[in-house]
py3Dmol code that shows the C-alpha trace and the ligand (Angstrom):
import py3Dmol

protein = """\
ATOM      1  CA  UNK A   1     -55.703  50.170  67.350  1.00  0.00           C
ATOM      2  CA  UNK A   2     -55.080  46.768  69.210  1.00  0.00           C
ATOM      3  CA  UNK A   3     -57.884  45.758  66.600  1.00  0.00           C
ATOM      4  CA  UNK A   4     -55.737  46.800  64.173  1.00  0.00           C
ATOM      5  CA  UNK A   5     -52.309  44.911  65.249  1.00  0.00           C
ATOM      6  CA  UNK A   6     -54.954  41.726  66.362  1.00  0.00           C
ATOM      7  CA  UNK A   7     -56.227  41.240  62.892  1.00  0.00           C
ATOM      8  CA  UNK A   8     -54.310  39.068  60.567  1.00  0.00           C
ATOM      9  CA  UNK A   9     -55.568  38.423  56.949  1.00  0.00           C
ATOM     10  CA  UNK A  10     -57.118  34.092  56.794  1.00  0.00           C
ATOM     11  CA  UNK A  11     -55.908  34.163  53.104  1.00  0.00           C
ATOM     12  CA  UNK A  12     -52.565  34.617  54.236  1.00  0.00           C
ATOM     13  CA  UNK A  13     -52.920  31.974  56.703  1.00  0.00           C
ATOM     14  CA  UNK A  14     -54.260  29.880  54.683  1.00  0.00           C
ATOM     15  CA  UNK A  15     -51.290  30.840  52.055  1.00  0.00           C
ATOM     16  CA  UNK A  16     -48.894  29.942  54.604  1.00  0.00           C
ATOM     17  CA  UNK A  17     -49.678  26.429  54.906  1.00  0.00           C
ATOM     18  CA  UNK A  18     -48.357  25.639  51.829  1.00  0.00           C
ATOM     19  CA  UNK A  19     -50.905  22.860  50.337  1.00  0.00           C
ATOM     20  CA  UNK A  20     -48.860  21.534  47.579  1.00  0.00           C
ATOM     21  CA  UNK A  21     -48.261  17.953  45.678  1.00  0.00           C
ATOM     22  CA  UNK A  22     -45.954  15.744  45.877  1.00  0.00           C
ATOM     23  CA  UNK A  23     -42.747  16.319  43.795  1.00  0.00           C
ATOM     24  CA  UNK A  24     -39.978  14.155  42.446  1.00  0.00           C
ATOM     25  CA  UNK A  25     -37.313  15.399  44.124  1.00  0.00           C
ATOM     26  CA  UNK A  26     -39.055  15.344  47.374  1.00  0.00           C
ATOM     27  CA  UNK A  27     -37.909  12.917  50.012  1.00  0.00           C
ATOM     28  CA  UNK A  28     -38.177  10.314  50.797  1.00  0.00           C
ATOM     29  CA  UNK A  29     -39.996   9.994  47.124  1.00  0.00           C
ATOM     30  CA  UNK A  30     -36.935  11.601  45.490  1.00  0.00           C
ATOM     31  CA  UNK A  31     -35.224   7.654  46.840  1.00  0.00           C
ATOM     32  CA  UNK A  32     -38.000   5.347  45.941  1.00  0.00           C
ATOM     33  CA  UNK A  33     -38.976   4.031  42.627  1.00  0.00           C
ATOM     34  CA  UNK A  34     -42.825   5.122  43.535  1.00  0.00           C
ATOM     35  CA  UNK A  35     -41.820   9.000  43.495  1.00  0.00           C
ATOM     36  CA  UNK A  36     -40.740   8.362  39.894  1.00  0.00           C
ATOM     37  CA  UNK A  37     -44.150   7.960  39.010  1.00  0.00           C
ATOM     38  CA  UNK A  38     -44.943  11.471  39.748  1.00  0.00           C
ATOM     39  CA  UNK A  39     -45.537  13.837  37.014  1.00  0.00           C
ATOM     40  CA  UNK A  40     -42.657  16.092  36.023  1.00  0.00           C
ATOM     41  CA  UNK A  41     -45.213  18.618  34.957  1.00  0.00           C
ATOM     42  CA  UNK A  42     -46.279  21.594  37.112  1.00  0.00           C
ATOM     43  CA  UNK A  43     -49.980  21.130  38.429  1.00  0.00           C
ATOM     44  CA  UNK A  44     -50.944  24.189  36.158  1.00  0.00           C
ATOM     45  CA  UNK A  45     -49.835  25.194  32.346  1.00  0.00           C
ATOM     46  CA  UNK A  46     -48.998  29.006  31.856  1.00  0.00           C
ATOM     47  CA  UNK A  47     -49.793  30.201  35.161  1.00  0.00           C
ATOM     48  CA  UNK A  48     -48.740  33.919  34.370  1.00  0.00           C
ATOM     49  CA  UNK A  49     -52.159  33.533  32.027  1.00  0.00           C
ATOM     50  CA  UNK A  50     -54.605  32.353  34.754  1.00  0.00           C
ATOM     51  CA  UNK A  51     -57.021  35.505  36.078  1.00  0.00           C
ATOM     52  CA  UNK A  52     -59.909  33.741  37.398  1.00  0.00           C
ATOM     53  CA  UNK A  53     -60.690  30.554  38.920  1.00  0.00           C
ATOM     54  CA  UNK A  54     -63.834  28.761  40.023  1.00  0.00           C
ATOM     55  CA  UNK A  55     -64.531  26.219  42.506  1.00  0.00           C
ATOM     56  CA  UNK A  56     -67.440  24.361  42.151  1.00  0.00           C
ATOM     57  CA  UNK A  57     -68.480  22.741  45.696  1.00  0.00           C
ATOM     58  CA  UNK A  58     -70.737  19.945  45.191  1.00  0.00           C
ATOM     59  CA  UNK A  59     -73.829  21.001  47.543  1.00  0.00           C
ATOM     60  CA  UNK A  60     -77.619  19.973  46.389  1.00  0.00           C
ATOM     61  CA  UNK A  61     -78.021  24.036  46.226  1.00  0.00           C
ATOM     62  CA  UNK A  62     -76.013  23.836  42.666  1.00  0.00           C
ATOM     63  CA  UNK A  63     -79.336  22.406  41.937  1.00  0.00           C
ATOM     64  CA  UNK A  64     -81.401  24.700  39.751  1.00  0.00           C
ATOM     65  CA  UNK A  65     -78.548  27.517  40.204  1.00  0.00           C
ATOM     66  CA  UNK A  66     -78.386  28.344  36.219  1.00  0.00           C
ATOM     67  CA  UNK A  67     -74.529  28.691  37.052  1.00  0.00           C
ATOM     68  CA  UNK A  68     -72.997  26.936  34.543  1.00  0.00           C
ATOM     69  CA  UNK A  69     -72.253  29.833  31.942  1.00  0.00           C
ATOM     70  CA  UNK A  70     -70.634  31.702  34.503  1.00  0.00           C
ATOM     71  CA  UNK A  71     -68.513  28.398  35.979  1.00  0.00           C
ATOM     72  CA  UNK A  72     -67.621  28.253  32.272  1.00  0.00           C
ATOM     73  CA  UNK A  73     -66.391  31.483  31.668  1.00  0.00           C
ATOM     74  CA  UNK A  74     -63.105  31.136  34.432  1.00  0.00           C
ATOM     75  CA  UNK A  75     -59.681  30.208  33.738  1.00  0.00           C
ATOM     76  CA  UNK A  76     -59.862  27.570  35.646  1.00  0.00           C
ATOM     77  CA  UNK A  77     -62.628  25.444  37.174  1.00  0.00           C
ATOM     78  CA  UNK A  78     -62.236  22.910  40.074  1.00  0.00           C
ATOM     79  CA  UNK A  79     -64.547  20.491  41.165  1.00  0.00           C
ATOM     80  CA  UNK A  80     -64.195  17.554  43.343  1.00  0.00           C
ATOM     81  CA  UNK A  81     -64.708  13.484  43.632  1.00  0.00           C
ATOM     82  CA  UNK A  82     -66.823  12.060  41.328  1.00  0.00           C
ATOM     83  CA  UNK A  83     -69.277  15.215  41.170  1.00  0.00           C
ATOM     84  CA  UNK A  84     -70.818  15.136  37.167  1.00  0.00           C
ATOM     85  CA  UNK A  85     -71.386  17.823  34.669  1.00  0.00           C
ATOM     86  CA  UNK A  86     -73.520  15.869  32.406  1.00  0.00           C
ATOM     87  CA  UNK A  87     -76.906  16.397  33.083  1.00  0.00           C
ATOM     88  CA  UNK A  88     -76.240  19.401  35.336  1.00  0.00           C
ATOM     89  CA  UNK A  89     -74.776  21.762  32.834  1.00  0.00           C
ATOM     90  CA  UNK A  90     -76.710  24.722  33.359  1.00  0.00           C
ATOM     91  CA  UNK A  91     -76.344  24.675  36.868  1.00  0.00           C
ATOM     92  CA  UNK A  92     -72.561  23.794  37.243  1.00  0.00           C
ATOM     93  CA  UNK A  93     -71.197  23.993  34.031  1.00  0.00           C
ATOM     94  CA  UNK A  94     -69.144  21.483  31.887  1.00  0.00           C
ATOM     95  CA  UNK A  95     -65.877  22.988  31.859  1.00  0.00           C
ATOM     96  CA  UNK A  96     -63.119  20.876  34.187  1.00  0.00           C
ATOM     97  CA  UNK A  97     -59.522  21.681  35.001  1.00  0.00           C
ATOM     98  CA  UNK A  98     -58.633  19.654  38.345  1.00  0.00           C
ATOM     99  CA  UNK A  99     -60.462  17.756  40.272  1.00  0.00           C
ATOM    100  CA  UNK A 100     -59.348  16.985  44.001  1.00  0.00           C
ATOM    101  CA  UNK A 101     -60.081  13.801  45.117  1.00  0.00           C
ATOM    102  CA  UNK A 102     -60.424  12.078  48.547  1.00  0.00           C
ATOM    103  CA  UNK A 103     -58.465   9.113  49.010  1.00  0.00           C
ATOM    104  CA  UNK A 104     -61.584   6.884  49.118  1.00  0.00           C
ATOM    105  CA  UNK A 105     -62.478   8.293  45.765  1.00  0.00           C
ATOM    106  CA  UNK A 106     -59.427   6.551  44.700  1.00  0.00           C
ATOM    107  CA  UNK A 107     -59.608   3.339  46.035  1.00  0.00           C
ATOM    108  CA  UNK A 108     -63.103   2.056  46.579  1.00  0.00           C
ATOM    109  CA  UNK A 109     -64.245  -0.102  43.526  1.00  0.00           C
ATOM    110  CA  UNK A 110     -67.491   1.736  42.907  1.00  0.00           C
ATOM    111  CA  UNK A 111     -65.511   5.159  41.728  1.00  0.00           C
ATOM    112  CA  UNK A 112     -63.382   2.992  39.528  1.00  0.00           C
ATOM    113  CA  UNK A 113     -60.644   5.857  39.678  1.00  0.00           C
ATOM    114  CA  UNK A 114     -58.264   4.013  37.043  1.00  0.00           C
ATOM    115  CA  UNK A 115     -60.795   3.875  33.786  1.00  0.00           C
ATOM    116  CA  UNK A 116     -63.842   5.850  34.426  1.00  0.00           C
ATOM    117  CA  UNK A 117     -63.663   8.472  32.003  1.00  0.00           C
ATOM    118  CA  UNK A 118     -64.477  11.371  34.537  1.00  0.00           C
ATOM    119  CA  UNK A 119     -61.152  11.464  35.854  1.00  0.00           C
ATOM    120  CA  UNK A 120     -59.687  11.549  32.480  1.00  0.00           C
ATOM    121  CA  UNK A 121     -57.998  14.464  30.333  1.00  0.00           C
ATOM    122  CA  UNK A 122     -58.207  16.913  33.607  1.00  0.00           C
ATOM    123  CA  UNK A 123     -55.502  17.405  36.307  1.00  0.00           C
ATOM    124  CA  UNK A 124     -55.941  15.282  39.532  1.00  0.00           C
ATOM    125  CA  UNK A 125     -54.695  15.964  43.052  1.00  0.00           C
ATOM    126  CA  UNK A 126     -55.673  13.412  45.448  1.00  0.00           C
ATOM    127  CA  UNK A 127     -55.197  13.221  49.116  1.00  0.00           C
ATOM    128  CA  UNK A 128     -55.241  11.479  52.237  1.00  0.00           C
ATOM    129  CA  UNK A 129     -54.553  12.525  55.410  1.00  0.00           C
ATOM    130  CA  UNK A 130     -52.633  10.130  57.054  1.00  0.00           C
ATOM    131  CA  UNK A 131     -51.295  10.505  60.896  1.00  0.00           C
ATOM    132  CA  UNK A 132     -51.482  13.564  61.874  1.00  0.00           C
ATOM    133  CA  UNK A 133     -47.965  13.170  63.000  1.00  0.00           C
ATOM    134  CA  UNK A 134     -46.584  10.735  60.790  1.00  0.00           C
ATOM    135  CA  UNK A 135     -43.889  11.213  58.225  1.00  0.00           C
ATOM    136  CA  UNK A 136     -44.466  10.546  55.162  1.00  0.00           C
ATOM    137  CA  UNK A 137     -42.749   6.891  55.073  1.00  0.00           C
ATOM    138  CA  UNK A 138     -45.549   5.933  57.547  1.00  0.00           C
ATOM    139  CA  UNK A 139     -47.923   7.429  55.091  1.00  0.00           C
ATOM    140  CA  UNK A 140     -46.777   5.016  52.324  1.00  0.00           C
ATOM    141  CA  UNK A 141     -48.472   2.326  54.981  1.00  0.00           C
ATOM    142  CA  UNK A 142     -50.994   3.495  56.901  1.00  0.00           C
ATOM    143  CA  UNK A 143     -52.710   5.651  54.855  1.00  0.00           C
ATOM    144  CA  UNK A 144     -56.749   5.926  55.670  1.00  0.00           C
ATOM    145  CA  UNK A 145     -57.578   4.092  51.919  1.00  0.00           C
ATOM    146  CA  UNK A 146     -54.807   2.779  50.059  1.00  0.00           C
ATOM    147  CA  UNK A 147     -54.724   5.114  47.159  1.00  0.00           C
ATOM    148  CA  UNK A 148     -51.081   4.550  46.108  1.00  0.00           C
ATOM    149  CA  UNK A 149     -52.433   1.136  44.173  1.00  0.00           C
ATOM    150  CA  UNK A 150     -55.070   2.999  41.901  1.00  0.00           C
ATOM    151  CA  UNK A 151     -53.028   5.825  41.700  1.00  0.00           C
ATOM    152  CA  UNK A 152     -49.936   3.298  40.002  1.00  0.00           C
ATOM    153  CA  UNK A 153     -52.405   1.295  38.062  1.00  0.00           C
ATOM    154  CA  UNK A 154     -53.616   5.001  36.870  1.00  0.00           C
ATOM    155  CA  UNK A 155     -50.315   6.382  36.130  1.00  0.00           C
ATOM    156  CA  UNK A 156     -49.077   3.880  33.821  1.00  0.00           C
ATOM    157  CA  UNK A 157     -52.275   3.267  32.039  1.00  0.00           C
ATOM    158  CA  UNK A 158     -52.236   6.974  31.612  1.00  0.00           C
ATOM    159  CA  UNK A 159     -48.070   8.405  31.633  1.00  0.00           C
ATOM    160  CA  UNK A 160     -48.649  11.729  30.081  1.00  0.00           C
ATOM    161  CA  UNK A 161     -51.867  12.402  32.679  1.00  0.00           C
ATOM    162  CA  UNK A 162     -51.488  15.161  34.667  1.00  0.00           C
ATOM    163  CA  UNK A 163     -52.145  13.377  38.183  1.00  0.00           C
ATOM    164  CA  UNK A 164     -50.750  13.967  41.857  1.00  0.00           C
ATOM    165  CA  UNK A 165     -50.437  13.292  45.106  1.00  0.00           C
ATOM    166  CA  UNK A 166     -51.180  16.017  47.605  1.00  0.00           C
ATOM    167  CA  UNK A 167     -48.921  16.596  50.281  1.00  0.00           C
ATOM    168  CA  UNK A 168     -50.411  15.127  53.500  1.00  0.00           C
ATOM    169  CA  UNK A 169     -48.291  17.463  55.553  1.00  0.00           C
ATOM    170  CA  UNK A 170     -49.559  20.199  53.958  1.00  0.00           C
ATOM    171  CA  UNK A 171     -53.046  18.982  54.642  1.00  0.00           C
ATOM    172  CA  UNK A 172     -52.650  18.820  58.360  1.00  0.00           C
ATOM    173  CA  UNK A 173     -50.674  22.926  58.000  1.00  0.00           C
ATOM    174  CA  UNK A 174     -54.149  23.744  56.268  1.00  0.00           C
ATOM    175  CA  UNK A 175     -55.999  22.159  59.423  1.00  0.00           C
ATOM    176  CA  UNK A 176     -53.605  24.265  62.026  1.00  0.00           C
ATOM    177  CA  UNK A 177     -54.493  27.530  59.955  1.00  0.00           C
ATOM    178  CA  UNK A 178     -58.204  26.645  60.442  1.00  0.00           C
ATOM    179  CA  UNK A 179     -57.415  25.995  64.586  1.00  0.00           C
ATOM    180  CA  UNK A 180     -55.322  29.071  64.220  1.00  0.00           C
ATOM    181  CA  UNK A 181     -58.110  31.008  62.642  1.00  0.00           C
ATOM    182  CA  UNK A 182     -60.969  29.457  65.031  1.00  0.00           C
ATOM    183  CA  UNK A 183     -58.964  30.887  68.010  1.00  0.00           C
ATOM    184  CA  UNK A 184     -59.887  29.319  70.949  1.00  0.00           C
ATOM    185  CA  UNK A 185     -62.912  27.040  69.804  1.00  0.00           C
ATOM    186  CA  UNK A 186     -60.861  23.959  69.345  1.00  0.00           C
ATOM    187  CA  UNK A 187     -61.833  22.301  66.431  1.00  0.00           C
ATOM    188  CA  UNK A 188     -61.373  18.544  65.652  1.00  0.00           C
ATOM    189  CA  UNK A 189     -58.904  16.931  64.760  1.00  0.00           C
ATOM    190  CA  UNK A 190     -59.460  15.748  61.373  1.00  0.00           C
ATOM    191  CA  UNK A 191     -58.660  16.827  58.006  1.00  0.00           C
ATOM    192  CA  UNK A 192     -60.332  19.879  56.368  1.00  0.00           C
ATOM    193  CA  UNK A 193     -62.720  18.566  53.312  1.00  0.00           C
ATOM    194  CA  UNK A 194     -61.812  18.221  49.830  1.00  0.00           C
ATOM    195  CA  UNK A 195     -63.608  21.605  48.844  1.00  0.00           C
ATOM    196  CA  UNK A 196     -61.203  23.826  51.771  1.00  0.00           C
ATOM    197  CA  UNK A 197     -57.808  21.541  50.812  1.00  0.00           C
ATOM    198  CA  UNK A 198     -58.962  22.807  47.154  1.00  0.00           C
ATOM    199  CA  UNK A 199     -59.285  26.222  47.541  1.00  0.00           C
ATOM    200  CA  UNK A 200     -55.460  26.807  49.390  1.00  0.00           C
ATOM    201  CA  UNK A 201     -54.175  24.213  46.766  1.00  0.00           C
ATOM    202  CA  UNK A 202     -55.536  26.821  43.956  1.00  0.00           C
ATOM    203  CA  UNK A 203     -54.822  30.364  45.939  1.00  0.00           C
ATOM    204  CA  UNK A 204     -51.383  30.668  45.516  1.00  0.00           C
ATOM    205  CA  UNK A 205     -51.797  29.967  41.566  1.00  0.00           C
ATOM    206  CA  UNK A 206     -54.670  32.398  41.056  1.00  0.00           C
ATOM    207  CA  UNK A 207     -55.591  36.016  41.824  1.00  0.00           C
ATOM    208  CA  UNK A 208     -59.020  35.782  42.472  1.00  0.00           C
ATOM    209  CA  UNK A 209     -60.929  32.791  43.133  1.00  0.00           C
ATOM    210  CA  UNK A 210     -64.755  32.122  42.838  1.00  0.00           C
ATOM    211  CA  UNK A 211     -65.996  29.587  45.251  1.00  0.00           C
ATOM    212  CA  UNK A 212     -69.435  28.689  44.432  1.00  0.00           C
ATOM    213  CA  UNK A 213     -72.252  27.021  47.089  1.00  0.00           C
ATOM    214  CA  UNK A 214     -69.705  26.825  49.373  1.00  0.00           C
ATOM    215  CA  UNK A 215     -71.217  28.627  52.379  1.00  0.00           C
ATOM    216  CA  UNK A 216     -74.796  28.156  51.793  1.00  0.00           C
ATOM    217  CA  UNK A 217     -77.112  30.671  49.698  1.00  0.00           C
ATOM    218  CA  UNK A 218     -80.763  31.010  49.824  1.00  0.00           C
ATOM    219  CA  UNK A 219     -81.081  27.934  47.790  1.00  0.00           C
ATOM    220  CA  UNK A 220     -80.254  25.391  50.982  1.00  0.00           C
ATOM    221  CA  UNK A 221     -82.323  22.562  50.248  1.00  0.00           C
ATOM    222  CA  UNK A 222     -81.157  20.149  52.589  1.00  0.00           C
ATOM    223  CA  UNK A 223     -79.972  18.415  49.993  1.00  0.00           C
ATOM    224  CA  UNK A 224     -76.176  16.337  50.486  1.00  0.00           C
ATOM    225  CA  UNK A 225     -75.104  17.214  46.297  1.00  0.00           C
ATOM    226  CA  UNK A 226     -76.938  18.489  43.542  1.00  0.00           C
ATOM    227  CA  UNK A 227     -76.174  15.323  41.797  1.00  0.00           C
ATOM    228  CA  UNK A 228     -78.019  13.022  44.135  1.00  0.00           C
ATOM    229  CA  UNK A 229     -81.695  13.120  46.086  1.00  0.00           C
ATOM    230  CA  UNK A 230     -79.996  12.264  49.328  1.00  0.00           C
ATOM    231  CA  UNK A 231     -80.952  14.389  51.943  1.00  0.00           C
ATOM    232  CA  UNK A 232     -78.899  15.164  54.493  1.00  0.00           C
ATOM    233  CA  UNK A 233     -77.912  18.565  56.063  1.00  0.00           C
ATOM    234  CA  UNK A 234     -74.490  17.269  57.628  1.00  0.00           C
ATOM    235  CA  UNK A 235     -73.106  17.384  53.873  1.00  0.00           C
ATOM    236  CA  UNK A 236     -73.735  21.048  54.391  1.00  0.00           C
ATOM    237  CA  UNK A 237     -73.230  21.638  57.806  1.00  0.00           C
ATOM    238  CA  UNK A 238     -70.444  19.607  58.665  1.00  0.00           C
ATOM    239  CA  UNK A 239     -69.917  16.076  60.640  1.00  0.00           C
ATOM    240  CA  UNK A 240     -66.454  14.855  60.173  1.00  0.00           C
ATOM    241  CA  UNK A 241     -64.440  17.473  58.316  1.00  0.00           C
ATOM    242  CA  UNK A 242     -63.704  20.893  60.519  1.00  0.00           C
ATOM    243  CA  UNK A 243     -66.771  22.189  57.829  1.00  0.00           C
ATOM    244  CA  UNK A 244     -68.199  24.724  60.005  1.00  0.00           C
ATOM    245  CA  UNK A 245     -64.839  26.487  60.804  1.00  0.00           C
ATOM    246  CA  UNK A 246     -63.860  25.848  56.947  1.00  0.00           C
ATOM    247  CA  UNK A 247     -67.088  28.016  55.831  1.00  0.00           C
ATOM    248  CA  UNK A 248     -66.319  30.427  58.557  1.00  0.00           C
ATOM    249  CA  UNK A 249     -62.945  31.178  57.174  1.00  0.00           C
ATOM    250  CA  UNK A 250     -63.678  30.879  53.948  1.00  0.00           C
ATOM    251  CA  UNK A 251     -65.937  34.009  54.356  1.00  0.00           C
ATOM    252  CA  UNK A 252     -63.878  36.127  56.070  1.00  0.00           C
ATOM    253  CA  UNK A 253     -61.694  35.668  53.239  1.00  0.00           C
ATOM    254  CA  UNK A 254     -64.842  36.825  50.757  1.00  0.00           C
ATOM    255  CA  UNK A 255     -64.727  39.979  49.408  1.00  0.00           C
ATOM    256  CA  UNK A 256     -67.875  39.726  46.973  1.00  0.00           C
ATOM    257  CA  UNK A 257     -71.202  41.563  48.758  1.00  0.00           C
ATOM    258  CA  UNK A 258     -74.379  39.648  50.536  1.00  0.00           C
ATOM    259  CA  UNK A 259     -76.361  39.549  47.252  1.00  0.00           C
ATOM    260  CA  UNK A 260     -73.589  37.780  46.050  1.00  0.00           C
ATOM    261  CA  UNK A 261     -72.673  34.956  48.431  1.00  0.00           C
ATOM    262  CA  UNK A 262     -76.075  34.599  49.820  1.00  0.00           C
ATOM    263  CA  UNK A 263     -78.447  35.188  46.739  1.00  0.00           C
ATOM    264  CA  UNK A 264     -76.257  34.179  43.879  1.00  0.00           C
ATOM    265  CA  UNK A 265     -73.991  31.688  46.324  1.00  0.00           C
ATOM    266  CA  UNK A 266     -70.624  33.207  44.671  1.00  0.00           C
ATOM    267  CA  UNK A 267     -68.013  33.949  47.485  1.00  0.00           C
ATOM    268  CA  UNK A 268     -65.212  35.624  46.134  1.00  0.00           C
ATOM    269  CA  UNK A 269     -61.397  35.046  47.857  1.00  0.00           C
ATOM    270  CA  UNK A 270     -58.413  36.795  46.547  1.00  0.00           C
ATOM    271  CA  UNK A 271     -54.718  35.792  46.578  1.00  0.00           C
ATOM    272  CA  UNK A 272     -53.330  38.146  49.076  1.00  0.00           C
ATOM    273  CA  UNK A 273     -50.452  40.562  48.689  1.00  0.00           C
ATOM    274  CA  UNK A 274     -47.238  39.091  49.639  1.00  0.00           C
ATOM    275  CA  UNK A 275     -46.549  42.364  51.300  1.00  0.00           C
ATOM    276  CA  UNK A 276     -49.798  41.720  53.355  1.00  0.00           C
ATOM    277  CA  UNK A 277     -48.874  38.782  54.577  1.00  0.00           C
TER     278      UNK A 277
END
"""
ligand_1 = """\
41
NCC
O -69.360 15.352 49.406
P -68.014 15.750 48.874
O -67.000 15.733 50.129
O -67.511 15.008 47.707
O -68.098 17.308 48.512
C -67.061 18.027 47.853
C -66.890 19.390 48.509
O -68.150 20.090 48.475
C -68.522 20.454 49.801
N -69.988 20.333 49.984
C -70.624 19.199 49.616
C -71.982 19.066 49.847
C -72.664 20.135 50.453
N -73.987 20.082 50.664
N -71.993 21.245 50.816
C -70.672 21.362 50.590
O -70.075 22.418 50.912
C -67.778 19.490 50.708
O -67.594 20.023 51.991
C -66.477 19.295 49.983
O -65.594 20.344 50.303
C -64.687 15.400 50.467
O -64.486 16.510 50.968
O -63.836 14.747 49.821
C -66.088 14.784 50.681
O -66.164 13.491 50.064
C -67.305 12.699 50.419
C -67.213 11.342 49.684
O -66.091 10.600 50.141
C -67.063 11.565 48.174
O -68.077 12.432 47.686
C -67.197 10.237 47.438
O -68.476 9.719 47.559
C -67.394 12.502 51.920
N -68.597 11.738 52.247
C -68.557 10.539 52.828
O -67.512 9.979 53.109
C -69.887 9.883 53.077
C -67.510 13.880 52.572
O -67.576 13.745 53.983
C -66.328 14.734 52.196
"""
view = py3Dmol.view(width=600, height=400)
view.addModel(protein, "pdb")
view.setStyle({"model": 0}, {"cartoon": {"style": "trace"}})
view.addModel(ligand_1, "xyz")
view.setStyle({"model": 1}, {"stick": {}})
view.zoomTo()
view.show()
């Protein structure tokens, strides 16, 4: 019984915080020539059409996976930064939608956000998190990497791209559904990674979502991406991001069995009920 009135779905927590771009009309954008460089398009075409969705997370246990046919076959795939398909297309697929990337993705010269042709012809939603308190004219300054340059320089190179700007509000929401959902374990204060910041960005625009290597499988290699030979657990594990309470939520959202998330590494999240929530 007090189970019962306790329990609270994480999907719809994680629906409630709203992780949305950056619109036109919203302020202080909707006042400032910058906002006009927003995309009048939604983030998604025919949205009534879209049944299945994957996420592709980048872990080094994609590696050898033989995923890519199934990737393939969703609506709508995800993947994030500058993670590759070629060369990896049996494991991960070569099918892109969106890509979410982090604000340093953007701006550091090595990505080259504005011409490599990786971030062309898909959607892009990039983010940074900002102040945790700060509106969103102090974001315009003090954001952790300038990515409003790149993201101009993009935009006009590129005016019918689909690119935006995610909400940094709605970033730091997502983080007090993850505190919210980790209880009493307080969790730090920094943003949730790209892969959880995708996955509430996609929710509320797809019924069922397929969230592959995101909590580990039986593959864990110890390797950081399955495009890369670094080592290093913490990619997995969690140093900066919230990752541990991310993967921990993420799971209570899955409704796919063990053989599935742990053998196959396939969680599988669907968009709650609005009457649930
Ligand atoms: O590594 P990253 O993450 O690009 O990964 C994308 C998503 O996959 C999850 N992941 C990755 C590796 C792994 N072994 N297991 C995983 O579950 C990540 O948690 C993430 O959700 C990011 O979230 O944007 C992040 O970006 C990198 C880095 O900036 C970019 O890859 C560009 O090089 C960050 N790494 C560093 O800053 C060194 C990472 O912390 C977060």
């Amino acid at each position: 019984d007090s189970f019962e009135e306790q329990y609270y779905p994480s999907s719809c927590l994680v629906m409630e915080a709203g992780v949305r771009v950056l619109r036109r009309k919203d302020p202080p954008f909707n006042k400032l020539p910058f906002g006009r460089l927003f995309p009048r398009q939604k983030l998604f075409r025919n949205v009534k059409s879209i049944k299945s969705c994957a996420i592709v997370s980048s872990a080094g246990s994609l590696a050898g996976s033989k995923l890519g046919r199934f990737i393939d076959s969703h609506d709508i795939v995800m993947r994030f930064n500058h993670a590759p398909t070629r060369g990896h297309e049996a494991d991960v697929g070569s099918k892109t939608t969106i890509r979410v990337v982090n604000s340093q993705v953007v701006t550091k010269t090595e990505f080259d956000f504005a011409h490599a042709p990786i971030f062309r012809n898909v959607t892009i939603a990039a983010w940074d998190p900002g102040r945790y308190n700060g509106t969103l004219e102090d974001w315009l300054t003090s954001a952790d990497y300038d990515l409003f340059t790149n993201y101009e320089i993009y935009r006009r190179r590129y005016p019918k791209s689909r690119a935006f700007l995610i909400d940094p509000h709605s970033v730091w929401r997502l983080w007090q559904s993850l505190q919210m959902f980790a209880g009493n374990r307080a969790i730090r204060r920094n943003p949730p990674s790209s892969g959880f910041i995708g996955l509430a960005l996609l929710l509320p625009h797809c019924p069922q979502v397929d969230f592959i290597e995101y909590v580990p499988s039986t593959r864990l290699n110890g390797r950081c991406h399955y495009y890369s030979k670094e080592m290093n657990s913490g990619c997995t594990f969690g140093s900066w991001h919230p990752l541990a309470a991310e993967k921990l939520m993420a799971l209570d959202m899955n409704v796919a069995d063990d053989m599935s998330v742990f053998q196959f590494g396939i969680l599988r999240i669907r968009r709650p009920d609005k009457l649930l929530c």
